[in-house]
C-alpha positions as CSV (number, residue, x, y, z in Angstrom):
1,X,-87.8,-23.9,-154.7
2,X,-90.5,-24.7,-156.8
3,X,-93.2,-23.3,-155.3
4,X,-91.3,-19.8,-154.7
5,X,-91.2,-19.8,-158.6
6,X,-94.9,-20.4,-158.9
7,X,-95.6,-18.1,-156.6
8,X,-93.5,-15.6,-158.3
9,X,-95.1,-16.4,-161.4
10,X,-98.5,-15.9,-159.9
11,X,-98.0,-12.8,-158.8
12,X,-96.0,-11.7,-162.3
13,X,-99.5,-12.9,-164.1
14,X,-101.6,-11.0,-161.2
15,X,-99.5,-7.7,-161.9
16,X,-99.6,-7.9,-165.8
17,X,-103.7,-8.4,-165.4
18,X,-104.2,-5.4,-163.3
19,X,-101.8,-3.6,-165.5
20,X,-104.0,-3.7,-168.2
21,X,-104.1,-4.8,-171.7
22,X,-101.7,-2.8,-174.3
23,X,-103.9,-0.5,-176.4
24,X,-103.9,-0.8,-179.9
25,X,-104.7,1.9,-182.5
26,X,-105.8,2.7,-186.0
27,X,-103.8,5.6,-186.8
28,X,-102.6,7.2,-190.2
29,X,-99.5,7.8,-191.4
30,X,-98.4,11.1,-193.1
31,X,-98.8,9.4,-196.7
32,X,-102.3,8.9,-196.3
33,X,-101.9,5.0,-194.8
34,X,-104.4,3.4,-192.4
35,X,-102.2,1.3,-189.6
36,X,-102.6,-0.2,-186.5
37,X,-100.5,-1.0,-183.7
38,X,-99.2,0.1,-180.2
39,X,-98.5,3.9,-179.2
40,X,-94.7,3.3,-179.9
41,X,-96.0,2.0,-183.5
42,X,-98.3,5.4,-183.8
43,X,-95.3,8.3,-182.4
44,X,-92.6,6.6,-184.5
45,X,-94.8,6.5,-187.8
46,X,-95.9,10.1,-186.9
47,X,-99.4,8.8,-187.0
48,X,-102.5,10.8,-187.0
49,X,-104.9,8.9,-184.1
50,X,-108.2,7.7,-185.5
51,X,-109.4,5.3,-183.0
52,X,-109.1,2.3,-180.4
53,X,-109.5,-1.1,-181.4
54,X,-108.6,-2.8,-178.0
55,X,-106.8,-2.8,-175.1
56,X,-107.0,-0.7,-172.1
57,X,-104.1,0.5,-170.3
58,X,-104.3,3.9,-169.0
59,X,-100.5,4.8,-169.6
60,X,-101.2,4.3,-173.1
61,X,-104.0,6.9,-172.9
62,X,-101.4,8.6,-170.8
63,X,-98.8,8.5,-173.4
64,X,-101.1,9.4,-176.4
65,X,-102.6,12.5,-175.0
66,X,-99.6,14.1,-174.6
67,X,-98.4,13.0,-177.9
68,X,-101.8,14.4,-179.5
69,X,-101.6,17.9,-177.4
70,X,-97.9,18.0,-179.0
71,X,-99.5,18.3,-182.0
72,X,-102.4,20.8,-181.8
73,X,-102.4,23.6,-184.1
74,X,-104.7,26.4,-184.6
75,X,-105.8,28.5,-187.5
76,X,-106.1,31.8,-185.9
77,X,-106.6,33.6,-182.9
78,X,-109.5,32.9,-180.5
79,X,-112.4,35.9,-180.8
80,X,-112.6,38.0,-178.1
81,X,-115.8,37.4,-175.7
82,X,-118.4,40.1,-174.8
83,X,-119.5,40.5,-171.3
């Protein structure tokens, strides 16, 4: 029995590795604070992204682009191209 849960902790260890490492960000918040913490941290504080300090897991990425294209504005309409 004790070697099934060393093997299953093995492979739990193996899984979190190739997982990646949680990405943390400095972000600011809407009253003009620099933070830092997870993307959970950044979407809850309605953060502004600034940069990445470490980490990299790619559903982090993932989950901050969409949050980021959420909040895309623009001032005005596009010009129109000559061809």
């Amino acid at each position: 029995m004790a070697g099934i849960k060393a093997r299953l902790d093995g492979l739990r260890s193996f899984a979190e590795k190739c997982r990646g490492k949680q990405l943390v960000f400095l972000y600011q918040t809407p009253d003009g604070k620099e933070k830092r913490g997870n993307i959970d941290d950044l979407i809850s504080d309605n953060g502004t992204f600034l940069r990445v300090l470490s980490g990299n897991r790619l559903d982090d990425l993932d989950k901050m682009i969409e949050y980021e294209l959420k909040n895309i504005t623009t001032a005005e309409e596009p010009a129109e191209r000559e061809t």
